[in-house]
C-alpha positions in Angstrom: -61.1 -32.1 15.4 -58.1 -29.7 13.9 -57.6 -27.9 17.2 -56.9 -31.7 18.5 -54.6 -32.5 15.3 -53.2 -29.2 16.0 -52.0 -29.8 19.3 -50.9 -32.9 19.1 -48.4 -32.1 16.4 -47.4 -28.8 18.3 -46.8 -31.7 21.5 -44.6 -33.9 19.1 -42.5 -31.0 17.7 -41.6 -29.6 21.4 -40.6 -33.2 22.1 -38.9 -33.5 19.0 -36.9 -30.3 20.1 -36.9 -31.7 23.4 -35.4 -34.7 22.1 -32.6 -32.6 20.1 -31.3 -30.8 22.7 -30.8 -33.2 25.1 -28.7 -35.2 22.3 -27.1 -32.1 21.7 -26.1 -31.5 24.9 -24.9 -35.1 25.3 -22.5 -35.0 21.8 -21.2 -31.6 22.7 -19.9 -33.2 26.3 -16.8 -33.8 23.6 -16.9 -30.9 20.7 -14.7 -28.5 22.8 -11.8 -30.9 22.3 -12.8 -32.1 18.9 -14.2 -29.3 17.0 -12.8 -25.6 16.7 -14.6 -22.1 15.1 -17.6 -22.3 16.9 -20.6 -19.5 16.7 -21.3 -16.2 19.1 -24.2 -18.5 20.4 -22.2 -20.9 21.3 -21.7 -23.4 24.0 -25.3 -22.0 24.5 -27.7 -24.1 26.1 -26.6 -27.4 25.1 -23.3 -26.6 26.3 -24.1 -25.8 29.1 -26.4 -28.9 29.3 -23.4 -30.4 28.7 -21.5 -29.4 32.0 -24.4 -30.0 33.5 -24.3 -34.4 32.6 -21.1 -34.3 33.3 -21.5 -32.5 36.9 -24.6 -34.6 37.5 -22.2 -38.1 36.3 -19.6 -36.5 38.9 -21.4 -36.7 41.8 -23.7 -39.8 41.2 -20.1 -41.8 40.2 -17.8 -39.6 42.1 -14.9 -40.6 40.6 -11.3 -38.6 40.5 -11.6 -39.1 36.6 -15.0 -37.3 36.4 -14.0 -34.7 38.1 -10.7 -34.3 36.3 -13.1 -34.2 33.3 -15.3 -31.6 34.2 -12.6 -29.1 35.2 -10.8 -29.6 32.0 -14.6 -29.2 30.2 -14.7 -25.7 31.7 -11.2 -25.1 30.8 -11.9 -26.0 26.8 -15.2 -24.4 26.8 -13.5 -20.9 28.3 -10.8 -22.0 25.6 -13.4 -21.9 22.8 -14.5 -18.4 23.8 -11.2 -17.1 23.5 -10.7 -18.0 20.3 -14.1 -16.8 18.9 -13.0 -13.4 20.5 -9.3 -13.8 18.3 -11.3 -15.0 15.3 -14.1 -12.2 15.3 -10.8 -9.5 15.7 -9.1 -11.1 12.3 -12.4 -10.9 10.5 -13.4 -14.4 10.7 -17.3 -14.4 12.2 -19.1 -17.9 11.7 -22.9 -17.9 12.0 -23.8 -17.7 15.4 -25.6 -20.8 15.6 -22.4 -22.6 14.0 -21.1 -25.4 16.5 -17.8 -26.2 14.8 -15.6 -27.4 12.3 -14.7 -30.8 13.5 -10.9 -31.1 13.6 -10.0 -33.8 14.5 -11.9 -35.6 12.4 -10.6 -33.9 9.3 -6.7 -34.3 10.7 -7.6 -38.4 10.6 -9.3 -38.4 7.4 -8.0 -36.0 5.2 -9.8 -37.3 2.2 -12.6 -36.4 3.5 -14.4 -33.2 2.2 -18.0 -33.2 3.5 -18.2 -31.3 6.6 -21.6 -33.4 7.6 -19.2 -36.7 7.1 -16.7 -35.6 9.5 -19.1 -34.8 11.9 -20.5 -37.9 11.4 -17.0 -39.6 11.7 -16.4 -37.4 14.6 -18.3 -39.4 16.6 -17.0 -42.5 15.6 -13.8 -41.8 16.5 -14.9 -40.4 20.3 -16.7 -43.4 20.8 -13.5 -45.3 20.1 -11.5 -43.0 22.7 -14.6 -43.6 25.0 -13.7 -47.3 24.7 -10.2 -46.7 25.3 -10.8 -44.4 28.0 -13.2 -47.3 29.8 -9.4 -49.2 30.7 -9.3 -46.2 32.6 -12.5 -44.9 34.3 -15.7 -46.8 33.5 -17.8 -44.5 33.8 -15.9 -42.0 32.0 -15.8 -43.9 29.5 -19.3 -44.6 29.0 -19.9 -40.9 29.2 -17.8 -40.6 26.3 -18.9 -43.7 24.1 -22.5 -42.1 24.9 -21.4 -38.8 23.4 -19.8 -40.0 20.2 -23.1 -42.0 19.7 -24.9 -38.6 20.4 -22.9 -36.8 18.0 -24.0 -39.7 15.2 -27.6 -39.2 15.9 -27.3 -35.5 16.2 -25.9 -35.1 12.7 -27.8 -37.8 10.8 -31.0 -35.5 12.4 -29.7 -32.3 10.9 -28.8 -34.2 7.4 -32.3 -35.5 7.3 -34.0 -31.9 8.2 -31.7 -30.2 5.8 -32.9 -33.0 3.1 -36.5 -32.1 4.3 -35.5 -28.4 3.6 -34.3 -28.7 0.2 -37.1 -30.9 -0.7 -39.8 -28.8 0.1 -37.7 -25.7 -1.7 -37.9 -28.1 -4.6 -41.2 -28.7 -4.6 -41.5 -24.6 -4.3 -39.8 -23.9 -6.9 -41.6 -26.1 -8.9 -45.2 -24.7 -7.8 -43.6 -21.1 -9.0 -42.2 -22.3 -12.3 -45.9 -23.9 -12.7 -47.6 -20.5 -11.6 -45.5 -18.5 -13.5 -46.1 -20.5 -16.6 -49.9 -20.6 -16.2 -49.8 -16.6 -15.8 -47.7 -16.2 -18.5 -50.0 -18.1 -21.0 -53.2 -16.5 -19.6 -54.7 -19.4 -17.7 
């Protein structure tokens, strides 16, 4: 009976993970033109999941605008690279899992001071360029409303593991402060 419980929470976690970094690879379709600083790791494997939806989008639509799109993704990806290379030579080395300080976000709303909130707003405001873009190339367009709704889900994910995270340190440090009161009074 626990080797079945077992399992089946091993199954939902890899889907969970699964699950992650196929919406991480849809919202980072857009973070090489909206976010800058990124980690060593990065575009990693959701980046390059990334050119890999827009590549598949290109030739199921094949449309001039997709493939426009995907050329100028590998530009700003190779862009990105470049820049982690100047950054890491001035001294400035992000953790490598790090996937950006959003930029554009925090150029429209200066007020603003929560990094998770700009993320957040991030994708709001490429799901409104997505719309515009729709005028344009629908299915460009949908590809890019789909990755500012990605980028929502994405961060509101990581802000409710991180809340999971500081919970269960709080409930730690509670069990300790417990402990260390019981072996202090000789219980």
């Amino acid at each position: 009976m626990y080797d079945q419980n077992h399992h089946d929470t091993r199954r939902s976690e890899e889907g969970l993970r699964s699950l992650l970094w196929g919406l991480r690879s849809l919202a980072a379709i857009t973070w090489p033109f909206t976010r800058k600083d990124m980690g060593s790791e990065w575009p990693g494997s959701a980046g390059l999941g990334s050119l890999a939806i827009v590549f598949l989008a290109a030739l199921w639509a094949d449309t001039p605008a997709l493939w426009f799109f995907l050329w100028i993704c590998v530009l700003a990806l190779l862009r990105l690279r470049s820049e982690w290379f100047r950054n890491r030579k001035k001294g400035f080395n992000p953790h490598r899992y790090w996937d950006g300080m959003p930029w554009l976000a925090q150029k429209l709303l200066p007020r603003v001071q929560s990094i998770s909130n700009l993320k957040g707003y991030e994708g709001f405001i490429v799901a409104f360029v997505g719309i515009a873009l729709t005028h344009v190339d629908q299915v460009l367009g949908g590809l890019i409303i789909a990755s500012g709704g990605a980028t929502v889900c994405v961060e509101g994910i990581w802000v409710q593991i991180r809340k999971n995270r500081v919970g269960a340190m709080r409930d730690a440090q509670i069990e300790m402060n417990q402990l260390m009161d019981d072996f202090h009074h000789g219980i």
